[in-house]
N, C-alpha and C positions, 0 to 999 in steps of 0.2 A: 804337596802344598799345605802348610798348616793352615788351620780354621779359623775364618774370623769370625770372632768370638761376638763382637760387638753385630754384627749380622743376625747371628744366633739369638741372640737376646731381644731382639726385635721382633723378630719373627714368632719369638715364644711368646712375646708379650701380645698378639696380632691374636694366636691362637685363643689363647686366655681368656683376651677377652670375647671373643667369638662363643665360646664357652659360656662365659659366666652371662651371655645375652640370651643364650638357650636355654639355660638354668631358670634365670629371671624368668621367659617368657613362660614357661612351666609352672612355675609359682603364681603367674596374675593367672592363668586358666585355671587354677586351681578355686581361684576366688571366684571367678565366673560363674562356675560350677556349681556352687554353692557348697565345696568341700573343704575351704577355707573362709574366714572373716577377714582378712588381711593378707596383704605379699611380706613373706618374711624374709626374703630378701633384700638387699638394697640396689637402688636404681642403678644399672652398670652407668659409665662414662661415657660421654661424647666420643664416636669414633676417631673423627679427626683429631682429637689429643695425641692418639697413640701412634698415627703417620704422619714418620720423620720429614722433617723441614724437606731435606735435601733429595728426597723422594717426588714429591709433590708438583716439581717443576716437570717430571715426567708421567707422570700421569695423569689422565683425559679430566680437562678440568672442568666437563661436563659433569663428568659421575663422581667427580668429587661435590660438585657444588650438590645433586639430586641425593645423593647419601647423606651431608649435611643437613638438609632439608627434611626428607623422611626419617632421619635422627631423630629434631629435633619436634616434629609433628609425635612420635612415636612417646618421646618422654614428657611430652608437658601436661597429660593427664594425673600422675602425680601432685602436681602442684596444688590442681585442685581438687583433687578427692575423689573423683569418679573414673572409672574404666570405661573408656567409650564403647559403645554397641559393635563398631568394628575395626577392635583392637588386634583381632588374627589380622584382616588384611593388611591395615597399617604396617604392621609385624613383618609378613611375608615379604611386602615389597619394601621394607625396610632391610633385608635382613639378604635378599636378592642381591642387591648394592652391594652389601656389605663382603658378599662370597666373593664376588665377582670381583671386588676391589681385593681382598686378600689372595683370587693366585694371581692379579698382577705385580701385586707385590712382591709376592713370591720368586715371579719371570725376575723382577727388576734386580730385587735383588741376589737373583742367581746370575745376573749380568744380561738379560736377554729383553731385548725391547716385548711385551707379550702379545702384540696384535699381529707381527712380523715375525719373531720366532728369532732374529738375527740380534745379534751384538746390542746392545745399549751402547749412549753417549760416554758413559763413562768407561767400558772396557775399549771404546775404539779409544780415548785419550792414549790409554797405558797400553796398548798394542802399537799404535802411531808410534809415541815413544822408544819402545824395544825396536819397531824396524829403524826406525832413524839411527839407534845406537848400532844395529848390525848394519848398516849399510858403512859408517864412520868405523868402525871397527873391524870389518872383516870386506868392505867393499861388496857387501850382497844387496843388488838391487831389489827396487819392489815398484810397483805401479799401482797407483790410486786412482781409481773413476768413480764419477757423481753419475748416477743415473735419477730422473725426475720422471712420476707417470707423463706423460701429455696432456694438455686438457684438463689438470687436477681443478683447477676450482669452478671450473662447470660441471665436474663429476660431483664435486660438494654440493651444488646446489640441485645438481637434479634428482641425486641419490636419499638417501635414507642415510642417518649414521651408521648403523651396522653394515649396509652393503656400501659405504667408502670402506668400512672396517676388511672387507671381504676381499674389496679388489687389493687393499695395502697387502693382506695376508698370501692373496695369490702372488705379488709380484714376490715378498720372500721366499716362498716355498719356491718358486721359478729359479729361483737366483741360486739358492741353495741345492735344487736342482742341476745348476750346470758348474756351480764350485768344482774345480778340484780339493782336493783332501785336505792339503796347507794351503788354503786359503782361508779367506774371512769378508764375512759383508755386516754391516751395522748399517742401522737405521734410526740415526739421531734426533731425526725430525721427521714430521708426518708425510712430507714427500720429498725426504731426501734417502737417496740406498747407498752406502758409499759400498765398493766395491775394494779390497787389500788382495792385490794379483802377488804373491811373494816371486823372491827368485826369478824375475824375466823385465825385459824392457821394455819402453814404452810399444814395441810390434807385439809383444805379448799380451800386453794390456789391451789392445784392442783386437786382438783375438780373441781374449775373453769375454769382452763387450760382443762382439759378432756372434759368439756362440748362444749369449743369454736373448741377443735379439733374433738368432731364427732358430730359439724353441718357443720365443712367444709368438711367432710368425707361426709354428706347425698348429699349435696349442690352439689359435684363434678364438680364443679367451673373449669374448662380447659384455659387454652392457647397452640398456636402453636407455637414452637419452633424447624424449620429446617425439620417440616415438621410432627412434632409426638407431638402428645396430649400429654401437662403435665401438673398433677393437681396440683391445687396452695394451698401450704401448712406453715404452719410454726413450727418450733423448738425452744422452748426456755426455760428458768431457772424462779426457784419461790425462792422466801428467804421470812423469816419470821422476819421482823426487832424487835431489844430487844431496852430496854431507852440504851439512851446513843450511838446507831447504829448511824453512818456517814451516813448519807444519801447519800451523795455525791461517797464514797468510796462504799458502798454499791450498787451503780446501779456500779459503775466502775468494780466489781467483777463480777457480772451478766451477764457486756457486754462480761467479760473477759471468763467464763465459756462458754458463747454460740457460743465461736468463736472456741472453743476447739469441738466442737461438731461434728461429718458426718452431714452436711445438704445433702448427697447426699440420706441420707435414705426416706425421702421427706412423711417420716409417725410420726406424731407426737405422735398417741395413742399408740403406742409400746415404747414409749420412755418418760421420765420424768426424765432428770435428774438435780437432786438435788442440788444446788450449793455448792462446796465446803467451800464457804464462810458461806453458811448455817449450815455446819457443824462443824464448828470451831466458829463459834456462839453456838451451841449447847453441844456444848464439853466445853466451859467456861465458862457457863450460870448458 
């Protein structure tokens, strides 16, 4: 696979300035000190200049907004003349942000969602793709499942952002877990996991579903919520896409059937249901 180059150069410019922010901060301690009169350096640039437009829509736009912010707290002594008394902390928890944003960068643009470990929106695009063209081309089937935590937006509000971060990361690692080799799961959105089952039918597809749901059934994986143990589960829909299947229209059914669903039953081995869209794929095929 040759390199994309244009990747490369982002990433350098990411480093750089990570760099030149450590440089800098070295220079005002220096002033602090009393071992300089002056920073002889110049003030690096606002982080966010240097994170790509088309980055941004996936990444937590919590810690872009709190990075912005302790940016912009960090450089405005400058302006007026004085080094604040606590110019190290400002720094540190500026600079915290700052790491933490540059290896998700890094995940993102090595194609990998980084809270999840799985596929980003964008490599599932251009892998949808290729299956669609092999399945039109050589008749090799493939099977697509949505799976959704249960319960996600009461996990949101009873949690901590880091432990929703935790449970998103156990469900990948789980998933990843019960992959086979040639398979693929991405994670495009915060609680959606699509699952890419290559080479088998929709009976295979939800064999794979069955497998992911009793090793989180062995696992019995818990969070507290108000007080009472709840195990972390998911529910969701398999399709078997045919030639000529919208890919697009196709995951939009899948989200649409799963929302129709009880997540309150919080058991996914008793449940498999079959997308209606799957069916009316089947019924005109």
């Amino acid at each position: 696979m040759s390199l994309d180059y244009k990747k490369i150069d982002r990433l350098e410019k990411i480093l750089k300035l990570q760099d030149a922010y450590a440089h800098w901060q070295m220079d005002v301690m220096k002033v602090m000190s009393g071992h300089a009169s002056s920073p002889s350096l110049p003030v690096p640039p606002l982080v966010m200049q240097y994170v790509p437009e088309d980055l941004r829509e996936n990444l937590p736009e919590e810690l872009l907004q709190d990075l912005h912010s302790s940016n912009e707290d960090l450089l405005e002594w400058p302006l007026k003349g004085a080094i604040p008394e606590d110019f190290l902390e400002r720094y540190e928890d500026f600079y915290h942000r700052f790491r933490y944003l540059r290896e998700l960068i890094f995940m993102e643009e090595s194609g990998y969602e980084p809270i999840s470990g799985l596929k980003n929106k964008r490599e599932m695009r251009k892998d949808m793709d290729l299956e669609m063209s092999r399945l039109s081309r050589q008749g090799q089937p493939f099977t697509l499942a949505l799976a959704m935590i249960d319960g996600f937006d009461e996990i949101k509000q009873a949690l901590s952002p880091e432990d929703v971060a935790g449970c998103i990361r156990y469900i990948g690692q789980s998933i990843v877990e019960c992959m086979r080799p040639a398979d693929d799961a991405y994670h495009p959105k915060e609680n959606e996991f699509f699952l890419c089952i290559r080479q088998t039918d929709l009976s295979g597809g939800l064999r794979a579903f069955q497998r992911l749901g009793e090793f989180l059934e062995a696992q019995n994986f818990t969070i507290s919520i108000d007080g009472q143990a709840k195990r972390l589960t998911l529910t969701g829909c398999v399709a078997e896409p045919v030639e000529g299947s919208n890919v697009g229209e196709l995951i939009d059914g899948l989200r649409r059937d799963v929302s129709t669903i009880d997540k309150d039953r919080g058991n996914i081995l008793t449940y498999h249901e079959v997308s209606p869209l799957q069916r009316f794929i089947n019924k005109d095929s």
